[in-house]
VOPAGU-2260 file (C-alpha; in pm, 1 decimal, decimal comma):
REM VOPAGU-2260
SITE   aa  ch    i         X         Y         Z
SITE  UNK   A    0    -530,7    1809,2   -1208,5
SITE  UNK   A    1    -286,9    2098,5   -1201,2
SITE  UNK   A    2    -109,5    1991,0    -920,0
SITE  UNK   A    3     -64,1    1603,0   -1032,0
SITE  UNK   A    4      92,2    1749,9   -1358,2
SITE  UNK   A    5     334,0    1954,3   -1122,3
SITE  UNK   A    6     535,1    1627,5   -1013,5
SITE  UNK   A    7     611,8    1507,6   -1425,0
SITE  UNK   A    8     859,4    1785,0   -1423,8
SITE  UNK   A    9    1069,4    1667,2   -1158,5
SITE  UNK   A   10    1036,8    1307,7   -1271,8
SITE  UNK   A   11    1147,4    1413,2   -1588,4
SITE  UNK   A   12    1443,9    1553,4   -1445,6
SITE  UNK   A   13    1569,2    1231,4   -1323,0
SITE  UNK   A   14    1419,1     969,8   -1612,4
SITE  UNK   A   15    1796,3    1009,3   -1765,9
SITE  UNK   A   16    1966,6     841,2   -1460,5
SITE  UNK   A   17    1924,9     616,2   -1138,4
SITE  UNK   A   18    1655,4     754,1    -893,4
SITE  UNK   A   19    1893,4     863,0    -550,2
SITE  UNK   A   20    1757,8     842,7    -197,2
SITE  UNK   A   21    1666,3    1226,8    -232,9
SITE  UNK   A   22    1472,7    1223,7    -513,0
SITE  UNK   A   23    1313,5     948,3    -410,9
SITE  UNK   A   24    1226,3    1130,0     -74,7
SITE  UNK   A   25    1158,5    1430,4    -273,5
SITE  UNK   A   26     913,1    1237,9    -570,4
SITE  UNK   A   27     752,1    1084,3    -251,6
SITE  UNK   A   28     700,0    1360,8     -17,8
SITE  UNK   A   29     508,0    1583,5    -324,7
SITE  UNK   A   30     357,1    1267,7    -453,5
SITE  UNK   A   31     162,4    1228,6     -93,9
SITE  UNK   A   32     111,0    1553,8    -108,7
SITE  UNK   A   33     -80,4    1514,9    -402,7
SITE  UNK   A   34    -284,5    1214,9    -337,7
SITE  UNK   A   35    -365,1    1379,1       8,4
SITE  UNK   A   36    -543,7    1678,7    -135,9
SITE  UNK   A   37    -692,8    1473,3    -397,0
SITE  UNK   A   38    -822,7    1157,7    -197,4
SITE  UNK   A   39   -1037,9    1163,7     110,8
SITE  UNK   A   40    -794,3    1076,6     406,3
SITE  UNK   A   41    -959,2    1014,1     697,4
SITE  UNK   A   42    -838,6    1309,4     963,4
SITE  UNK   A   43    -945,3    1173,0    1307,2
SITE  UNK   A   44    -597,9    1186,1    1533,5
SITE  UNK   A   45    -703,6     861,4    1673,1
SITE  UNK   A   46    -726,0     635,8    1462,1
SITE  UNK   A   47    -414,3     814,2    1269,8
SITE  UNK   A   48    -225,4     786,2    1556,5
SITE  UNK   A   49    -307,1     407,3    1594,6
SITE  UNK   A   50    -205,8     333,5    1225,4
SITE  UNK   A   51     131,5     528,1    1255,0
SITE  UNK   A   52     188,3     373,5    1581,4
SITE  UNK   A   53     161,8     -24,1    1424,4
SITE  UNK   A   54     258,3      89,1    1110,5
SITE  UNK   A   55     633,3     255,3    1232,9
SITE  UNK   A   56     659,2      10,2    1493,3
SITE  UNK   A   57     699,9    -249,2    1140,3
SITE  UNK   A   58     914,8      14,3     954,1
SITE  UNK   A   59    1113,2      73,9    1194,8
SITE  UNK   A   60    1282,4    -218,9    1242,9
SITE  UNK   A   61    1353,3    -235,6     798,1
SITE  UNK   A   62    1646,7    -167,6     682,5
SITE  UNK   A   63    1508,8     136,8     585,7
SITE  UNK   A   64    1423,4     280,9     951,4
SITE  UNK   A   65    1596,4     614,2     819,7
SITE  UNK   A   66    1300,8     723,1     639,2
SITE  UNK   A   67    1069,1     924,8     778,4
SITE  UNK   A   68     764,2     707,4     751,5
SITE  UNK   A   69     408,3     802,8     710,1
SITE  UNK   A   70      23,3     607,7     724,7
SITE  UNK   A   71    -256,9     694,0     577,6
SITE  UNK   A   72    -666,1     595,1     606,4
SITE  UNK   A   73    -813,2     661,1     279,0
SITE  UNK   A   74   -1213,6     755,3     330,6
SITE  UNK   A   75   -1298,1     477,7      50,0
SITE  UNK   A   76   -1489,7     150,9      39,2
SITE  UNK   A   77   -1327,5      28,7    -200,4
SITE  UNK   A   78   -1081,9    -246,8     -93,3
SITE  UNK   A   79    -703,6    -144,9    -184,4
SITE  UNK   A   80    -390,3     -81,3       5,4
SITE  UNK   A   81     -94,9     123,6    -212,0
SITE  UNK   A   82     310,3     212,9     -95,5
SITE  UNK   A   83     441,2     543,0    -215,0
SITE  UNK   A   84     823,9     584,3    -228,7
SITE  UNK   A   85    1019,9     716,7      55,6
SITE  UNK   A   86     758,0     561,1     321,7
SITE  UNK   A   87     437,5     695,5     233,7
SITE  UNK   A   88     175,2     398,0     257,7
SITE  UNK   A   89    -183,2     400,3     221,5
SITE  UNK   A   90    -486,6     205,2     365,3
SITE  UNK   A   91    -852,4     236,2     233,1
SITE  UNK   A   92   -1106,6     217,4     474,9
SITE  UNK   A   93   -1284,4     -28,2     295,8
SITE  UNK   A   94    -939,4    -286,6     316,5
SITE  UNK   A   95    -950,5    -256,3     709,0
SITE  UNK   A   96   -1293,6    -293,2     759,9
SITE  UNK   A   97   -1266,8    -640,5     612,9
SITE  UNK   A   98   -1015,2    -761,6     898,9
SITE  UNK   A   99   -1062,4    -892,1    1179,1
SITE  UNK   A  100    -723,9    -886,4    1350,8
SITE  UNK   A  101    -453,9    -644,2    1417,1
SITE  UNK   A  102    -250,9    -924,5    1241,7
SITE  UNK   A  103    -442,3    -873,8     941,4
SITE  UNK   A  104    -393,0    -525,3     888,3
SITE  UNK   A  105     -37,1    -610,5    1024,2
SITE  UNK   A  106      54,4    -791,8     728,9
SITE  UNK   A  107     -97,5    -533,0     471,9
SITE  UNK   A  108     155,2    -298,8     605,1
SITE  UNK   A  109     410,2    -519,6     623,9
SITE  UNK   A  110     370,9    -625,1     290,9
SITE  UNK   A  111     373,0    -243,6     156,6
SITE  UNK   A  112     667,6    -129,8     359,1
SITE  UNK   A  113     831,7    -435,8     167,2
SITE  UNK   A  114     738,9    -249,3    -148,4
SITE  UNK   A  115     930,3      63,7     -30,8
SITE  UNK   A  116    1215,1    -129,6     127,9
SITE  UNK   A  117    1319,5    -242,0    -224,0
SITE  UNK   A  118    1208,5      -0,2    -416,8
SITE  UNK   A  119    1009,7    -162,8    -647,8
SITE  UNK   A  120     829,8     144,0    -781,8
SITE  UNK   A  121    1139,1     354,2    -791,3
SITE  UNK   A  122    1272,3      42,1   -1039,9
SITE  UNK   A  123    1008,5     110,0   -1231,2
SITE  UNK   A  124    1037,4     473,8   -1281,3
SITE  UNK   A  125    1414,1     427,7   -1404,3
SITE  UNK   A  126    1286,0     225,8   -1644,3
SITE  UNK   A  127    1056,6     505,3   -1773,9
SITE  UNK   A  128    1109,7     703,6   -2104,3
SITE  UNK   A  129    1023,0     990,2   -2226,2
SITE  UNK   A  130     593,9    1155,4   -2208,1
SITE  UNK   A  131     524,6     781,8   -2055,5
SITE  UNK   A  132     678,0     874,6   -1713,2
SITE  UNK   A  133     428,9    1099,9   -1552,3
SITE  UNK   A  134     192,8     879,9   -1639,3
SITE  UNK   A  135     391,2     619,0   -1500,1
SITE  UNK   A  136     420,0     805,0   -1158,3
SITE  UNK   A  137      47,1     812,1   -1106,5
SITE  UNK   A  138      15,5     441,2   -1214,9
SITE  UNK   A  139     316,7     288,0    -995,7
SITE  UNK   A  140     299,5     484,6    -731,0
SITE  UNK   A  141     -67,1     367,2    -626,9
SITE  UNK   A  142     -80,4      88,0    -805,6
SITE  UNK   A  143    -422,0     187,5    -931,3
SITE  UNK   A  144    -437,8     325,1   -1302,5
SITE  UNK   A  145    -832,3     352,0   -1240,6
SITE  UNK   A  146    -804,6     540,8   -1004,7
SITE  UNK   A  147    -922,3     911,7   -1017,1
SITE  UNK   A  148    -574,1     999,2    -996,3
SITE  UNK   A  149    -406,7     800,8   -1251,3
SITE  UNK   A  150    -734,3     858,1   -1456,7
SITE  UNK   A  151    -644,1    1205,8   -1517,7
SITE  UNK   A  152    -235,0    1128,0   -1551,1
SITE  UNK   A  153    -364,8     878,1   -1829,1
SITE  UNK   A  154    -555,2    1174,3   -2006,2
SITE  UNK   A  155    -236,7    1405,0   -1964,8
SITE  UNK   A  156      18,7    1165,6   -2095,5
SITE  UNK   A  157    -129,1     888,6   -2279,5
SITE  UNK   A  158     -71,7     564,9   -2195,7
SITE  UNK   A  159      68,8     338,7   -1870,3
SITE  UNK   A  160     418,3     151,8   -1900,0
SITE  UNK   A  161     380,4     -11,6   -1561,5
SITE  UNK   A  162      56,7     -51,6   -1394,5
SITE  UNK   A  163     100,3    -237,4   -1112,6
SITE  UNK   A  164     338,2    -443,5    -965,3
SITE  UNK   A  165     523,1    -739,2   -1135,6
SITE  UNK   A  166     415,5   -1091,1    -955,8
SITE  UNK   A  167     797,8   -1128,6    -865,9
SITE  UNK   A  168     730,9    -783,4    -696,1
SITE  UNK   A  169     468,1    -912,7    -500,1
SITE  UNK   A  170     644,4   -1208,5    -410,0
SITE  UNK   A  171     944,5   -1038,1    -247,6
SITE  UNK   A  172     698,9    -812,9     -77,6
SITE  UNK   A  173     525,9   -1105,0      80,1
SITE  UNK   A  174     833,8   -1215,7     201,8
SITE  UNK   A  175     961,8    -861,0     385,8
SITE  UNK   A  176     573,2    -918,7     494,0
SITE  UNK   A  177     637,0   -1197,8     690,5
SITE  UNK   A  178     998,8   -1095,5     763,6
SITE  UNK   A  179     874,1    -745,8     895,8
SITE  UNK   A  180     613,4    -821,5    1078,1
SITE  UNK   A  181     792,6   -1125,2    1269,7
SITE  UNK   A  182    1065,6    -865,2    1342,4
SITE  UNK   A  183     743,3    -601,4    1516,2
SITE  UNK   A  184     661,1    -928,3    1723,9
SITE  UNK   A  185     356,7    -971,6    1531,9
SITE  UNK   A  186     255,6   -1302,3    1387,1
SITE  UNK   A  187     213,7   -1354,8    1027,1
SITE  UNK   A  188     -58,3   -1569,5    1011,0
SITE  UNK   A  189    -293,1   -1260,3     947,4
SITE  UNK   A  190    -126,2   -1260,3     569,9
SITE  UNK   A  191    -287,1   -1533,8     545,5
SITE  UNK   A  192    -595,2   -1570,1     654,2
SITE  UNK   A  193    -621,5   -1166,3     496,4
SITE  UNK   A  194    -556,7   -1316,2     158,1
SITE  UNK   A  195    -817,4   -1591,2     247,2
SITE  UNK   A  196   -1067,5   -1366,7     335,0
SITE  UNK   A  197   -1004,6   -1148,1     -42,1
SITE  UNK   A  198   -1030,9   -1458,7    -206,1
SITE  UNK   A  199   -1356,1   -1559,6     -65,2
SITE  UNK   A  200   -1485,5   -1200,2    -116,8
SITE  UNK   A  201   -1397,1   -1194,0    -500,4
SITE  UNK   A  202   -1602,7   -1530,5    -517,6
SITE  UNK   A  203   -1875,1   -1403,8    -352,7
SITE  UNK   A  204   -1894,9   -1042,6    -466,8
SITE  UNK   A  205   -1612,1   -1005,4    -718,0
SITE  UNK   A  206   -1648,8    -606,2    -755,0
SITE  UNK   A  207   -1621,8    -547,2    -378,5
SITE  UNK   A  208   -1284,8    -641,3    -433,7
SITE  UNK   A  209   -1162,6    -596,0    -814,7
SITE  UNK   A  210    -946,4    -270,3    -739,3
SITE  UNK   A  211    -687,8    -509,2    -491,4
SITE  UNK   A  212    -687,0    -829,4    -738,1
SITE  UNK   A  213    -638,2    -564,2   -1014,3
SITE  UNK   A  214    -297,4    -424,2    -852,2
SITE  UNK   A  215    -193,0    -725,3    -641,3
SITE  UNK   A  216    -148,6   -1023,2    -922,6
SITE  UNK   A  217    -145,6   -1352,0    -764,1
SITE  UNK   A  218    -427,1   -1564,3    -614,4
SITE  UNK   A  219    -431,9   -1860,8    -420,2
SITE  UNK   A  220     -29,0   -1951,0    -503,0
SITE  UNK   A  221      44,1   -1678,9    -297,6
SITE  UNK   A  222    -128,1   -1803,7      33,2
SITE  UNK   A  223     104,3   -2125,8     -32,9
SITE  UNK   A  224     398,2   -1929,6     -88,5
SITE  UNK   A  225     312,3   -1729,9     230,1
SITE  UNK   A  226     226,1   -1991,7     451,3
SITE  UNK   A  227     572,1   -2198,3     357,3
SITE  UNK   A  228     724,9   -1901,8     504,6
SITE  UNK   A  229     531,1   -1918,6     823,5
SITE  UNK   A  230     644,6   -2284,2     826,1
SITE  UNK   A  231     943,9   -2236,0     866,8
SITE  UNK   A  232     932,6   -2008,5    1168,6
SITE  UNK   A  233     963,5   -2188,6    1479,6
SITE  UNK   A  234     637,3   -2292,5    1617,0
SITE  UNK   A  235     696,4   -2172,1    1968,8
SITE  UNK   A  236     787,3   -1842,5    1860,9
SITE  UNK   A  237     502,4   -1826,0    1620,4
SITE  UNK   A  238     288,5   -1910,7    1964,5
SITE  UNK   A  239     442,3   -1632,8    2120,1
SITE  UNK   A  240     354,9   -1362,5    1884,3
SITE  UNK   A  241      -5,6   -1211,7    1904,7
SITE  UNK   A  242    -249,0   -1166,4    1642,9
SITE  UNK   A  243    -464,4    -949,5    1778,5
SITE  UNK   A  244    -477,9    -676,5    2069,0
SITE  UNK   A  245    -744,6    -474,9    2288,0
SITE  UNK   A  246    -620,4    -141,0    2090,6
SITE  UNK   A  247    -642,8    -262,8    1776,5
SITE  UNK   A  248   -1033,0    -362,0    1867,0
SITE  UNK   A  249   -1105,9     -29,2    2001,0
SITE  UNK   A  250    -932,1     129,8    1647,2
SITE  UNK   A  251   -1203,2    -100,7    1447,1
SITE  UNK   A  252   -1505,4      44,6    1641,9
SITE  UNK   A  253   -1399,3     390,7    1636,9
SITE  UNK   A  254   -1381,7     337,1    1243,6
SITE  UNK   A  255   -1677,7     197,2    1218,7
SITE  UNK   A  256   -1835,3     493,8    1400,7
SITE  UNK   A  257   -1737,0     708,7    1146,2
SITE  UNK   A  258   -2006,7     836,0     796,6
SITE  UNK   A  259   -2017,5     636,2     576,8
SITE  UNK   A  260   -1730,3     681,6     287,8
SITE  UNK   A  261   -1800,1     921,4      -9,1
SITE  UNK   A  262   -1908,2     812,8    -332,2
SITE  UNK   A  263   -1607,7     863,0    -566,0
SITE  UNK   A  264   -1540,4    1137,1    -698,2
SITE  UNK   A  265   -1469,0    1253,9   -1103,2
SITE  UNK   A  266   -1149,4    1387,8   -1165,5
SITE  UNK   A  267   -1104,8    1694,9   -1214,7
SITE  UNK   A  268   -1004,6    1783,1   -1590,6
């Protein structure tokens, strides 16, 4: 807890004016370093290296290649993916065990890079005022105000301005999704048939999933709105792009090998 209230003082510093590229570096690098002592990352160098492998071969090729980007395996079942800025993105467990594809997890990424590309929490931050914006950091910058994180920003400061991303948001991440992962030579389909899958899940067994339908708004316009982007792309060259690779199989077993994820823990007051 003492180390999340640590970062309000240097958002508060820069609440008064536009957010530059080294604050938002700055916020981002002691933000991660935050959630990574609070959250349960997964530390095998495998399946890290696999993730930062797929995940800078997308971010990379962004118009924000300058950054120095990092990928993260959160230890939890719970089903959620979240972009910190200056390229600090975040995959639970629970998210990529539900895919099937390297395409699927593909487009995740993709679609949270997009998030950092525009800056769509930093926008949010600007827009902050006053006690509300360290609350604000925990809430924007994972996209989870339930979280145990945000949980104890919302006891510190009070009350959420922004907790999650506007659907416009989403919407211009999907398309840097698709965009991004075209670019990587990966097809997009797997944003698809990802979304499909959640979809199908919250039907099923709505809590499995309630943590990414909380933080992602949207439902099934969003597969249309995806898929009329696909559309457009030439279908030879979406032929030509693979959804799925022998590495990216090996990644999901070695996951699966691990313990099972902790049970959530209570933050820490």
């Amino acid at each position: 807890m003492k180390r999340i209230v640590g970062i309000v003082a240097l958002s508060v510093s820069v609440a008064a004016c536009g957010i530059s590229r080294q604050q938002e570096v700055q916020m981002g690098q002691e933000y991660a370093q935050q959630i990574n002592a609070e959250l349960p990352i997964v530390q095998d160098p495998e399946l890290n290296r696999y993730i930062n492998v797929l995940g800078d071969s997308i971010a990379r090729l962004t118009s924000r290649a300058d950054l120095d980007w990092h990928f993260f395996i959160v230890d939890s079942k719970e089903v959620n993916a979240f972009a910190v800025p200056g390229g600090f993105i975040y995959l639970n467990r629970g998210l990529i065990e539900r895919t099937g594809t390297m395409d699927e997890v593909a487009g995740v990424l993709g679609h949270e890079i997009g998030h950092v590309v525009r800056r769509h929490s930093v926008k949010q931050m600007e827009k902050a005022q006053g006690a509300n914006l360290g609350v604000t950091l925990a809430c924007v910058l994972t996209s989870v105000c339930n979280s145990q994180i945000a949980g104890a920003a919302i006891n510190l400061a009070g009350g959420a301005v922004f907790a999650r991303f506007s659907r416009g948001d989403e919407n211009e991440a999907d398309v840097d999704g698709v965009n991004n992962v075209v670019r990587a030579r990966i097809n997009p389909t797997g944003m698809v048939t990802m979304f499909q899958k959640l979809l199908e899940e919250r039907r099923r067994r709505p809590a499995g999933v309630a943590a990414w339908f909380a933080t992602h708004p949207g439902e099934e316009e969003r597969i249309a709105h995806v898929q009329g982007l696909i559309n457009r792309i030439d279908p030879a060259t979406l032929r030509s792009l693979p959804r799925d690779s022998r590495n990216f199989q090996q990644f999901k077993a070695r996951l699966a090998s691990l313990p099972p994820s902790p049970p959530p823990r209570r933050s820490r007051q």
